[in-house]
C-alpha positions in Angstrom: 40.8 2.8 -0.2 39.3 4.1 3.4 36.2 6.3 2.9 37.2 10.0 4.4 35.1 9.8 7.7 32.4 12.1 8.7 31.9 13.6 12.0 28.5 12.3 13.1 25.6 14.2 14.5 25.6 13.9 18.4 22.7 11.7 19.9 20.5 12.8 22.1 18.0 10.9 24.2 13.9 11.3 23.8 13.8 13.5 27.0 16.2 16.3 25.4 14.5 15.6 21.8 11.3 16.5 23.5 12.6 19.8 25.5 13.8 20.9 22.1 10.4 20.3 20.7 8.6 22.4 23.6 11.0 25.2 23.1 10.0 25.1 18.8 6.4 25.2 19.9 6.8 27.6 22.2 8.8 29.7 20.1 6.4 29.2 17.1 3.5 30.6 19.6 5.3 33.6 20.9 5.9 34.8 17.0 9.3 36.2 19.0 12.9 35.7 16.9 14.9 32.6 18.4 18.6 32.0 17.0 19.1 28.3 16.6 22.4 26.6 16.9 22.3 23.7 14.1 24.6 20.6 13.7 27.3 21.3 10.2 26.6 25.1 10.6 29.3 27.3 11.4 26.9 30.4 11.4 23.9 30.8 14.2 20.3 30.9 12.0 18.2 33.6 13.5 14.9 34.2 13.0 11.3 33.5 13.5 9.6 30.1 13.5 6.9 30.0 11.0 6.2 26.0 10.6 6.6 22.9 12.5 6.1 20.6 10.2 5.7 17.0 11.2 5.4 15.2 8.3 8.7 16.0 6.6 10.0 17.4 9.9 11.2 20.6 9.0 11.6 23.6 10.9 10.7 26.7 8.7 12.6 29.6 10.2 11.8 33.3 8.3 15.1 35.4 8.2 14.2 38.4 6.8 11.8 37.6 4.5 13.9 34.5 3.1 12.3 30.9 4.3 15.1 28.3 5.8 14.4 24.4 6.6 16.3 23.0 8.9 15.8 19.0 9.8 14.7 19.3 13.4 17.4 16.3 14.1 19.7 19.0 13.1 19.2 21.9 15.6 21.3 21.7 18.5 20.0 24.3 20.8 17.3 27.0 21.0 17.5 30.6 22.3 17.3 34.3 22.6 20.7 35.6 22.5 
């Protein structure tokens, strides 16, 4: 029996992985909301950064009080809207 297949998350090469990165830091110093468009999410996540975290690399994003990791892999694009 074929395994149902899985759309895959796009690829993106080191330079855009590291412009993503800046924009986390960035938006970690400015304390300013961000939304973030991440891979399997129909729904924008929008909030604050709180934590970078390297070791597990998670993105802690504060929406109203409530704490949200996302894998870093997994966001797509970073902005103000």
């Amino acid at each position: 029996m074929a395994k149902a297949a899985t759309p895959k998350r796009p690829t993106r090469d080191e330079v855009e992985l590291e412009d993503l990165g800046n924009q986390l830091v960035e938006a970690k110093e400015d304390g300013d909301e961000r939304v973030l468009s991440v891979w399997g999410m129909a729904d924008k996540v929008r909030g604050r950064i709180t934590v970078l975290d390297s070791r597990t690399r998670l993105v802690h994003v504060d929406e109203n009080g409530s704490i949200r990791k996302i894998p870093f892999l997994d966001i797509m694009k970073v902005s103000y809207e």
